[in-house]
TORDO-614674 format. One record per residue (C-alpha): residue in one letter; x, y, z. Coordinates in pm, whole numbers, padded with zeros to 5 digits, always signed. Example, Ala and Ser with C-alpha at 12.3 -4.5 7.8 and 13.67 -1.06 7.14 Angstrom:
REM residues 2
a+01230-00450+00780s+01367-00106+00714
END
This chain:
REM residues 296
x-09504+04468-07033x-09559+04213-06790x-09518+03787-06843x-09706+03472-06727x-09421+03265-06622x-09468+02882-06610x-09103+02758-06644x-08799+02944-06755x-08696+02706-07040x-09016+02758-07176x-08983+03155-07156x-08609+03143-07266x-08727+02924-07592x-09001+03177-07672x-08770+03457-07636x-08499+03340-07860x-08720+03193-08094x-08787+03606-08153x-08461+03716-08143x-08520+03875-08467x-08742+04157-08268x-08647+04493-08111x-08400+04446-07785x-08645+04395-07488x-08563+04664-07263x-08452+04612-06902x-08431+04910-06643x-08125+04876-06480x-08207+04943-06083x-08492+05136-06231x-08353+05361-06507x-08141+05587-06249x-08066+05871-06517x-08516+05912-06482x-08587+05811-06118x-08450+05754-05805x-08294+05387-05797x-08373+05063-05689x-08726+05198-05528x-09081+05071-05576x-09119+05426-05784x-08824+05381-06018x-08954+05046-06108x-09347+05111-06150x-09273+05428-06401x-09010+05183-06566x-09321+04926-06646x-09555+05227-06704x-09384+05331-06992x-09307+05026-07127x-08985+04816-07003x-09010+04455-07059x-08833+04390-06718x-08608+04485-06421x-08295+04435-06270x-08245+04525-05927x-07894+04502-05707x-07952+04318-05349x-07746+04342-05038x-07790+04206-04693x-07860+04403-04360x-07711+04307-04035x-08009+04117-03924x-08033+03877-04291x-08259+04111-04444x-08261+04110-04809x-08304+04495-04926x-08278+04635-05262x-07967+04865-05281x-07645+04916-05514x-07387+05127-05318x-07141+05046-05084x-07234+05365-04867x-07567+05462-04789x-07483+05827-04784x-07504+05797-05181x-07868+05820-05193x-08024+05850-04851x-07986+06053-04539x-07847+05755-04369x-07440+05711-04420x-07229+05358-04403x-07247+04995-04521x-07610+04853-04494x-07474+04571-04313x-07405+04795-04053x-07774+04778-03958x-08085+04632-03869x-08362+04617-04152x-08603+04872-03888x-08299+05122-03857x-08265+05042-04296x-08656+05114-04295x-08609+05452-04199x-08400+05600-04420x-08522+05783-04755x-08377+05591-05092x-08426+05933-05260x-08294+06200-05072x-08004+06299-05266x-08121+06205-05575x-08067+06514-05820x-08255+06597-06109x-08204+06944-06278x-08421+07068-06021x-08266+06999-05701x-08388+06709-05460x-08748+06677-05544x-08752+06371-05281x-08631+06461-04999x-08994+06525-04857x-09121+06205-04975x-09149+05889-04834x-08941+05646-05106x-08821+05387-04830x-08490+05135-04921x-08718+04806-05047x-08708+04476-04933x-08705+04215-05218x-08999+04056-05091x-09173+04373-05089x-09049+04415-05513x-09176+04051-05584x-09558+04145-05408x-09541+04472-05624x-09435+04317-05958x-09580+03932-05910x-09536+03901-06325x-09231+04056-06413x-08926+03916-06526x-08629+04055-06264x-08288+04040-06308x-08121+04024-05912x-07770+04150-05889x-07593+03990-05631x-07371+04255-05436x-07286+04227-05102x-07030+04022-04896x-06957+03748-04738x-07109+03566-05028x-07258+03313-04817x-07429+03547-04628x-07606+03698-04922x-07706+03343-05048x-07824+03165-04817x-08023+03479-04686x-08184+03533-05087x-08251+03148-05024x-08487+03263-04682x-08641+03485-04880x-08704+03391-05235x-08974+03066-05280x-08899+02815-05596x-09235+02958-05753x-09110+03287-05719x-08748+03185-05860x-08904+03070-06208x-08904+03479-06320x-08610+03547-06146x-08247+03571-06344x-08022+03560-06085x-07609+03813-06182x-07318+03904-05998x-06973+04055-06117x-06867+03736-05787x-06768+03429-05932x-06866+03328-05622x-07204+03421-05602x-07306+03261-05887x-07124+02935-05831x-07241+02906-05476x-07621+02956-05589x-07574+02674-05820x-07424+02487-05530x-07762+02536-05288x-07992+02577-05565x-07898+02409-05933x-08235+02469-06048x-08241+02877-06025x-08117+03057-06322x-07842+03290-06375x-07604+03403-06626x-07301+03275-06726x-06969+03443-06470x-06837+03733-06602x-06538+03628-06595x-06611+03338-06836x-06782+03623-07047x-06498+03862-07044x-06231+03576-07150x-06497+03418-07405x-06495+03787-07578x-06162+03867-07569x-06095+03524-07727x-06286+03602-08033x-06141+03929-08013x-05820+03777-08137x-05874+03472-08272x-06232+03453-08414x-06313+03141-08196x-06323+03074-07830x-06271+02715-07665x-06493+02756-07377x-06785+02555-07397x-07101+02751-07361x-07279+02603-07032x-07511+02893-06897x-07837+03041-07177x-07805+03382-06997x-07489+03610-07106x-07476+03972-07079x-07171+04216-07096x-07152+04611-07126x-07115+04773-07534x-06810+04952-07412x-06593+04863-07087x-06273+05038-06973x-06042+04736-06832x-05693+04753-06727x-05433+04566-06926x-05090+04439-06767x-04768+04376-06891x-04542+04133-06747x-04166+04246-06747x-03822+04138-06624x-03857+04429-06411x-04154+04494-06302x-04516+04507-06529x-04682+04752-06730x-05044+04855-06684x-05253+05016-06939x-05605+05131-06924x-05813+05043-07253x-06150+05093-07354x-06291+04734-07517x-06564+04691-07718x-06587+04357-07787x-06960+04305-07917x-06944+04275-08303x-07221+04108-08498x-06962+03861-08584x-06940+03762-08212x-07309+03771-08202x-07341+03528-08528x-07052+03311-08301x-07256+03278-08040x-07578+03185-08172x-07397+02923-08391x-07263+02759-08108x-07603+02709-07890x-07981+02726-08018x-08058+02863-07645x-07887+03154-07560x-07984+03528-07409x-07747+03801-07531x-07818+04096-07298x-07598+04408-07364x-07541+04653-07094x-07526+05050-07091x-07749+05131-07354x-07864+05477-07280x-07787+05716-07587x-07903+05704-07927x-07580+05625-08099x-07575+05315-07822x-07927+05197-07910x-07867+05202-08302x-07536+05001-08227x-07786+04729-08028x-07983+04709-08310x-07739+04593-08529x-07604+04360-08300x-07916+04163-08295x-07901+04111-07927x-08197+03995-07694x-08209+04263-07426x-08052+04550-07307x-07963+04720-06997x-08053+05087-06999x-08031+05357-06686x-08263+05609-06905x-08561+05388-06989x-08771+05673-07137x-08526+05782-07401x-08451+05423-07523x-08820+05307-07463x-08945+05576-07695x-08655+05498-07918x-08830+05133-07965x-09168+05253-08014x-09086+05482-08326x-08928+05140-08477x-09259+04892-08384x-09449+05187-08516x-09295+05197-08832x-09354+04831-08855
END
């Protein structure tokens, strides 16, 4: 599904005007669990079959090239091996995104030629879909001010701009107050666990964009005389209470839940009510939605 962007407040409107619809479905770097990630292929089967958008992780190489990659080592899915700021976009160019990306039936793309994207290359290929940029590399400057280089203010308006940084998001604001992105996780996290215990949460609600994962191991500590405690819990903080919370609090706001990729997962979304979802397997969930708008 693609969209004619004109201005994001206009799209954001429209979208939670129908909040009362299926989740749209967003293939996160491409829907990894079907196709190799964050490569032109991932992300033209993802539309194929029916995603309503993208979200794709960006780092920088050593030359301020923008490319579209999620790990810290490049020996996770190419032939290549260390930090892609360790090189030069031509020696980045090189490298095959897929070649140890395994399927049940062993490396089907290690013969192909599934190049490491630039993000210019992704906004030529998809001109009218909505993409969600993860911010991942470091320094943060660096990665801003070379997504700045490479990103126009037409192109921005269908762009939704995330990072697990604080500062990556507050330093785009800084240079650029007119791009959108979603609210820091960190604000997010403390805003959940809030309601968690208290049914209410002082923070005012400044962003329309908010997105957190259905379940999320985080570590808990302790504080002692002697020393602290640390405990590893699994959360999950979405309840359709928080949900009803939320959209009492702000008539604009995006609810986008993340690692939806089983069944039991995509039932749970439903009930939530949320806006969008992050999945990695975007066939199972998109043929999960189609059975519902065919029933209706």
């Amino acid at each position: 599904m693609k969209f004619p962007f004109y201005r994001v407040l206009i799209f954001t409107i429209l979208v939670v005007e129908s909040a009362y619809a299926a989740p749209w479905i967003i293939s996160h770097r491409g829907g990894g669990e079907n196709f190799p990630e964050n490569t032109l292929l991932a992300f033209s089967k993802s539309m194929e079959i029916g995603c309503d958008a993208i979200e794709i992780d960006v780092q920088v190489t050593k030359d301020g090239v923008v490319v579209v990659y999620h790990p810290e080592d490049l020996k996770k899915w190419t032939n290549g091996y260390g930090a892609i700021s360790s090189y030069t976009w031509e020696e980045i160019s090189t490298l095959n995104a897929g070649y140890n990306y395994k399927p049940e039936c062993g490396y089907p793309f290690r013969d192909k030629n599934l190049h490491i994207p630039r993000i210019e290359e992704v906004l030529h290929h998809f001109p009218k879909t909505l993409i969600i940029v993860d911010m991942k590399s470091l320094p943060t400057e660096t990665l801003i001010k070379a997504l700045i280089r490479a990103i126009s203010d037409e192109e921005s308006i269908r762009l939704i701009f995330y990072s697990t940084n604080a500062e990556h998001i507050d330093l785009l604001n800084f240079y650029k107050a007119h791009w959108i992105t979603f609210e820091k996780r960190d604000l997010t996290r403390q805003r959940f666990l809030e309601f968690s215990q208290t049914a209410q949460s002082a923070l005012p609600i400044d962003s329309v964009w908010m997105g957190f994962e259905l379940k999320r191991k985080m570590m808990v500590t302790e504080t002692f005389t002697l020393g602290n405690g640390n405990s590893t819990v699994e959360f999950h903080l979405w309840t359709p209470q928080l949900v009803s919370y939320l959209r009492n609090s702000t008539t604009k706001l995006f609810l986008v839940l993340f690692g939806i990729n089983k069944k039991d997962e995509w039932e749970e979304a439903l009930t939530l009510n949320v806006d969008a979802v992050y999945t990695d397997n975007p066939c199972r969930i998109v043929d999960m939605k189609k059975k519902i708008e065919k029933v209706n």
